[in-house]
C-alpha positions in Angstrom: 32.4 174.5 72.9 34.3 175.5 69.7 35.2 171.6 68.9 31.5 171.1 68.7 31.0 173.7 66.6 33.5 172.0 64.2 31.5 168.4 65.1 28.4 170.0 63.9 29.9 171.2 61.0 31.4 168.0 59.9 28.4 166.0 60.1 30.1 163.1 61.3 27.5 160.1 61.7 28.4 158.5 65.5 26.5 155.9 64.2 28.6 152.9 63.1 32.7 151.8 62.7 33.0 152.4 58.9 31.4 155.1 58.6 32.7 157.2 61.2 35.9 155.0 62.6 38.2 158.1 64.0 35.1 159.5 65.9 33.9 156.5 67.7 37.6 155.6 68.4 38.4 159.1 70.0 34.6 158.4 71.8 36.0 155.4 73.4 39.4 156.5 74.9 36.9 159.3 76.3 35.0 156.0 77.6 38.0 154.1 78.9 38.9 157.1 80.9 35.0 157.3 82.7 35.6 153.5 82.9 39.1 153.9 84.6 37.6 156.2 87.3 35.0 154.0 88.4 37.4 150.7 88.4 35.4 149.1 85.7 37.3 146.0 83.7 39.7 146.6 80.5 36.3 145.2 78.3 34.1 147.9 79.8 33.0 150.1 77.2 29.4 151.7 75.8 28.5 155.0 73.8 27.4 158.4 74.6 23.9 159.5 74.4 21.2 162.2 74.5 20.9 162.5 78.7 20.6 160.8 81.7 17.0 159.6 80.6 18.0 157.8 77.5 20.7 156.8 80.0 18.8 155.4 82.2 16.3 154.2 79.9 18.6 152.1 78.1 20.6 150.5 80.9 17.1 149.1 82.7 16.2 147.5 78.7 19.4 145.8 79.0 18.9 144.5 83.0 15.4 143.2 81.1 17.1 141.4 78.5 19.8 139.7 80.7 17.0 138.9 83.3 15.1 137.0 80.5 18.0 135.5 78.8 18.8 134.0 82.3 15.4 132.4 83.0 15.3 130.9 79.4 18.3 129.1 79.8 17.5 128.2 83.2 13.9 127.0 82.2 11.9 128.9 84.2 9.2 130.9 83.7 9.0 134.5 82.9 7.0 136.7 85.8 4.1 138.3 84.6 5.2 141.7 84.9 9.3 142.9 85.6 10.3 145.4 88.2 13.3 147.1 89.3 14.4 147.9 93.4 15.2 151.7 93.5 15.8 154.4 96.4 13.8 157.0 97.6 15.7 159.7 96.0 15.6 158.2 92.5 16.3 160.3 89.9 12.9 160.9 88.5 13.7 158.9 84.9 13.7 156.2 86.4 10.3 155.9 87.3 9.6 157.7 83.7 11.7 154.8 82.0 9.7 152.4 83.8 6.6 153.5 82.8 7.3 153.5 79.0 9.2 149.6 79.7 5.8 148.7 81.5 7.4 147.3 84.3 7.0 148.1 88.3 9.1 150.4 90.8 10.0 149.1 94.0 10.9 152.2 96.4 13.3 150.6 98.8 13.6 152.2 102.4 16.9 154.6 103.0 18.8 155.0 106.1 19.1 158.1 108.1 21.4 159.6 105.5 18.8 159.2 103.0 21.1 156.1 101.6 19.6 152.9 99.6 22.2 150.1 101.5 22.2 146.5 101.0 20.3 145.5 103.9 17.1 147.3 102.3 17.7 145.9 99.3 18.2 142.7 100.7 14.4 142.9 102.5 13.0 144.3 99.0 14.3 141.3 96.9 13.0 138.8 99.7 9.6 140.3 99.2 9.4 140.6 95.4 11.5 137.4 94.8 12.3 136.6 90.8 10.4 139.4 89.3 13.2 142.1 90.6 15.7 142.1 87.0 17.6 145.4 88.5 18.7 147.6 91.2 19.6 150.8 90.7 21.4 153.0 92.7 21.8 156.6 92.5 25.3 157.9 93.1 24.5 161.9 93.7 21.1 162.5 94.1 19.7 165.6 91.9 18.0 167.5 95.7 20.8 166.7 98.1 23.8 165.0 95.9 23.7 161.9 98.1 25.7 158.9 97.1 24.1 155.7 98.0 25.8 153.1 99.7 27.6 151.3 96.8 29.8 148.6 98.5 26.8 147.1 99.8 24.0 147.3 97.2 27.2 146.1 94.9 27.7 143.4 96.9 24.5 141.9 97.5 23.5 142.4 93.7 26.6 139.8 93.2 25.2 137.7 95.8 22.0 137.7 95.0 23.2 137.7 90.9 20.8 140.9 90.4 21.6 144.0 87.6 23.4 146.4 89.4 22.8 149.7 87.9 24.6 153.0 88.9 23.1 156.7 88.2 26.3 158.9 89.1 24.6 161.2 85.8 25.6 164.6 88.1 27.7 162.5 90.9 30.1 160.1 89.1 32.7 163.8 87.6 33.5 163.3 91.2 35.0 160.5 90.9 38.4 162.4 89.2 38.6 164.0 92.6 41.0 161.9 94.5 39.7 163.1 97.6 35.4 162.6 96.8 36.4 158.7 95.6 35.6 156.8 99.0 32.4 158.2 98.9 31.5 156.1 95.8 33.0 153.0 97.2 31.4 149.7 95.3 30.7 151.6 92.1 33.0 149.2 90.7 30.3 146.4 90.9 28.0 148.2 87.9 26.9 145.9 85.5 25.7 149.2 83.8 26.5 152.9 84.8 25.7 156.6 83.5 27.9 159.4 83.8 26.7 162.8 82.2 29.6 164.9 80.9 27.3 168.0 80.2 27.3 168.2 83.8 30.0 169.0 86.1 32.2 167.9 83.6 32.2 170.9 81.4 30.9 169.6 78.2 28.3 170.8 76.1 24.9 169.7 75.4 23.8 167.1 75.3 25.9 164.0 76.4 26.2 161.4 78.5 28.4 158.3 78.7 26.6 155.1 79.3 29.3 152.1 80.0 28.4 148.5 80.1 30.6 146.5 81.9 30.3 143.3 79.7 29.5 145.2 76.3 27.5 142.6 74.8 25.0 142.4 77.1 24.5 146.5 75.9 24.3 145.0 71.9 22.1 142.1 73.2 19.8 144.5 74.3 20.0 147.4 71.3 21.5 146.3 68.3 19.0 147.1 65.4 18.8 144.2 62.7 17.2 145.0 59.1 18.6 144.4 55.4 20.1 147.5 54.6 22.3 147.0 58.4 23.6 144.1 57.5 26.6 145.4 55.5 27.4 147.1 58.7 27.1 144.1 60.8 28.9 141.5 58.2 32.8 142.6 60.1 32.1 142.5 63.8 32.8 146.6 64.3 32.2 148.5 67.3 29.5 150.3 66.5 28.3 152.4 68.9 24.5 152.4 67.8 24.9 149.1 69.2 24.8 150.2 72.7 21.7 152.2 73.7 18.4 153.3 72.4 19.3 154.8 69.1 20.4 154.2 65.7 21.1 157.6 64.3 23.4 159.5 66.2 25.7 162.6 66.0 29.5 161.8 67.6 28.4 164.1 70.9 31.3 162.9 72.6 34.1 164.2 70.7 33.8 167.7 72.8 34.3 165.8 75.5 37.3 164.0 74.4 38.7 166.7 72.4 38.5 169.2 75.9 40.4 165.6 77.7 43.5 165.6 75.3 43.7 169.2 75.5 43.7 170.2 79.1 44.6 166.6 80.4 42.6 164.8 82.9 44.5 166.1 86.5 42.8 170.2 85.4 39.3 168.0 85.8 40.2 166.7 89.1 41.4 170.2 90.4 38.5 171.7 88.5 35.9 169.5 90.3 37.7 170.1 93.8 37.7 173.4 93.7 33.5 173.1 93.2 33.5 170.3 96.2 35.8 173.1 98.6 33.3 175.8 97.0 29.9 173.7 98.3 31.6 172.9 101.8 32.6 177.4 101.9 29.1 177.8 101.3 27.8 175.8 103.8 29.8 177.2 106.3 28.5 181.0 105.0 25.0 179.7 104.6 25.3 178.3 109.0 26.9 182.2 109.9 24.1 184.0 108.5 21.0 184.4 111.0 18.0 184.2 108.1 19.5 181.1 106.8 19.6 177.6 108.0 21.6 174.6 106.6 19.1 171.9 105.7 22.2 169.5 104.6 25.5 169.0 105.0 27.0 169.0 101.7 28.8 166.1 100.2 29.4 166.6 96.9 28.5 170.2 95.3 25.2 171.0 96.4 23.8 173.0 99.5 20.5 173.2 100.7 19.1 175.5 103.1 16.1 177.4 104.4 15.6 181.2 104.3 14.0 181.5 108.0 10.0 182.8 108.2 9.3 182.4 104.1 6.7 180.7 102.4 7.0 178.9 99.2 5.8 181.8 97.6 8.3 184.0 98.7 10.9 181.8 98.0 9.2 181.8 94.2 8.9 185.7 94.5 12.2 186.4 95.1 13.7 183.8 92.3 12.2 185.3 89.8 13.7 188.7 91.5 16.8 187.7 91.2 16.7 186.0 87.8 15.0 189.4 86.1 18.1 191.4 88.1 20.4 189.2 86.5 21.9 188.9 89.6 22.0 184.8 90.1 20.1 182.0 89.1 18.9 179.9 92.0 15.5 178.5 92.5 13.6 177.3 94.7 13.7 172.9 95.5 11.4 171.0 98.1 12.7 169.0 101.1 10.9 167.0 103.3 8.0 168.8 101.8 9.2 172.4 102.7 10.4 175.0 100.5 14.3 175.5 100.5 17.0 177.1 98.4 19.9 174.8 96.5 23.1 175.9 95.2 24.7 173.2 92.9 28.5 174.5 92.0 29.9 173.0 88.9 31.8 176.5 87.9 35.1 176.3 89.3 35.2 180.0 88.4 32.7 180.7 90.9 34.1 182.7 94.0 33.4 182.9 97.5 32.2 186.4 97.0 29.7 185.2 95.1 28.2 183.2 97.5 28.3 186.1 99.8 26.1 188.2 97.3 23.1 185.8 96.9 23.1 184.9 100.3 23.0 189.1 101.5 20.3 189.5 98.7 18.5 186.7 100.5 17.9 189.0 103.6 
């Protein structure tokens, strides 16, 4: 928090390699190390952004523009209107991104762990044929912090030579657990992925790491052309306005590195298992006490669960208790179209004790 207070008062512009050349290098070691936990290649690489929806946003404009690239050198004809396979537990910028590219959702089936898998992929890219230019898969959902299953979406996307693109914007921090990294599985096979540091990887506001696995498919996509850019564009830098949906841009991800080289990366993985033990605690507290059930069993750092006999408005009554008491801040979510309560831990200074509190002052 106090390196971006020294960020901000540098003014450092993110923007471009010769104009801000020790910022965008210290950006990408931060990069290379995101990369490094997901198994991308050495050339992997991308930029930080705003959020998950610029994210997001950005990754399905560059499945577009490879999509099209590929028919025009194949010779075929472009489909009249795009569209990208997604799960049922979509984060809900993706539908938002799709609306402002103009192109279609397809909301592929799940299996009984609420799961996108390549089989219903598979039956949703038979059905929509040529006009599918992405997947995306959500590793962590925002409700129930579900991972989808990777190894096989990954795979058929290679088979089929679809855009494979990951959402692990709350879910991929997991991935410097040693013991949370079967569960993403496959996440190696991301032609594009989005990992949100501001998360439950203690950064500030705002920033999230988008990584291309071959870079210049990202610049393909983004790179902004005009007279007065062309200066910048004459030596071949890596500039990271290159690589999303910007031009203008602050280095946000120097807090993130900065925190990396201070505390080193094994106090993120024991950081981030102590939330993962914390959620699996609260689970079992939440299944001893009689007015709560456990709607589902966590996997990553959320819990869900039901407060017995209320409504939804009880639920809302007794957030907004609890928020004016100062006492905790946890609000009501929907499931399955009833009201439940979520805890998402990404405090490893949180305590068991704590837990105990909110769920006694949910009686």
């Amino acid at each position: 928090m106090l390196f971006d207070l020294v960020v901000g008062a540098c003014s450092i512009y993110g923007g471009s390699w010769i104009e801000g050349a020790g910022a965008a290098y210290a950006e990408n070691e931060a990069l290379r190390w995101l990369s490094n936990l997901a198994g991308l290649p050495a050339e992997a690489g991308g930029v930080f952004v705003p959020g998950g929806t610029i994210g997001n946003l950005s990754a399905m404009v560059g499945a577009r523009k490879a999509a099209i690239a590929s028919f025009e050198a194949a010779g075929k004809p472009l489909p009249q209107r795009w569209a990208f396979v997604v799960s049922q537990t979509a984060h809900s910028s993706v539908p938002s991104a799709a609306e402002v590219m103009g192109v279609d959702v397809i909301r592929a089936e799940t299996d009984s762990r609420r799961r996108l898998t390549g089989d219903t992929v598979d039956a949703a890219l038979s059905q929509h044929g040529d006009r599918v230019c992405g997947v995306v898969a959500t590793a962590g959902s925002t409700n129930l912090g579900v991972v989808d299953d990777l190894a096989s979406v990954g795979a058929l996307c290679r088979e089929r030579d679809v855009w494979f693109h990951v959402d692990a914007a709350y879910g991929g921090a997991a991935l410097a657990a040693p013991q949370a990294r079967a569960q993403f599985s496959g996440i190696e096979h991301a032609d594009s992925l989005i990992i949100d540091p501001h998360k439950w990887l203690f950064a500030p506001y705002d920033c999230c790491a988008l990584i291309w696995r071959n870079p210049d498919q990202g610049r393909a996509a983004h790179a902004q052309h005009a007279g007065y850019l062309e200066f910048l564009n004459a030596f071949g830098d890596w500039n990271p306005s290159d690589f999303a949906i910007q031009l203008t841009r602050r280095a946000r991800g120097l807090p993130f590195w900065f925190s990396l080289a201070t505390y080193g990366s094994d106090a993120y993985g024991t950081a981030i298992q102590l939330t993962i033990d914390l959620a699996r605690e609260a689970g079992r507290q939440v299944e001893a006490a009689d007015h709560l059930r456990l709607v589902w069993e966590p996997q990553l750092s959320i819990v869900v669960f039901e407060r017995i006999g209320w409504d939804g408005a009880q639920y809302q009554a007794r957030s907004i208790e609890m928020m004016n008491e100062g006492l905790a801040f946890v609000v009501p979510s929907r499931h399955d179209g009833k009201p439940v309560f979520r805890f998402c831990f990404i405090n490893p200074r949180t305590s068991t004790e704590d837990i105990a509190v909110i769920i006694d002052a949910l009686r």
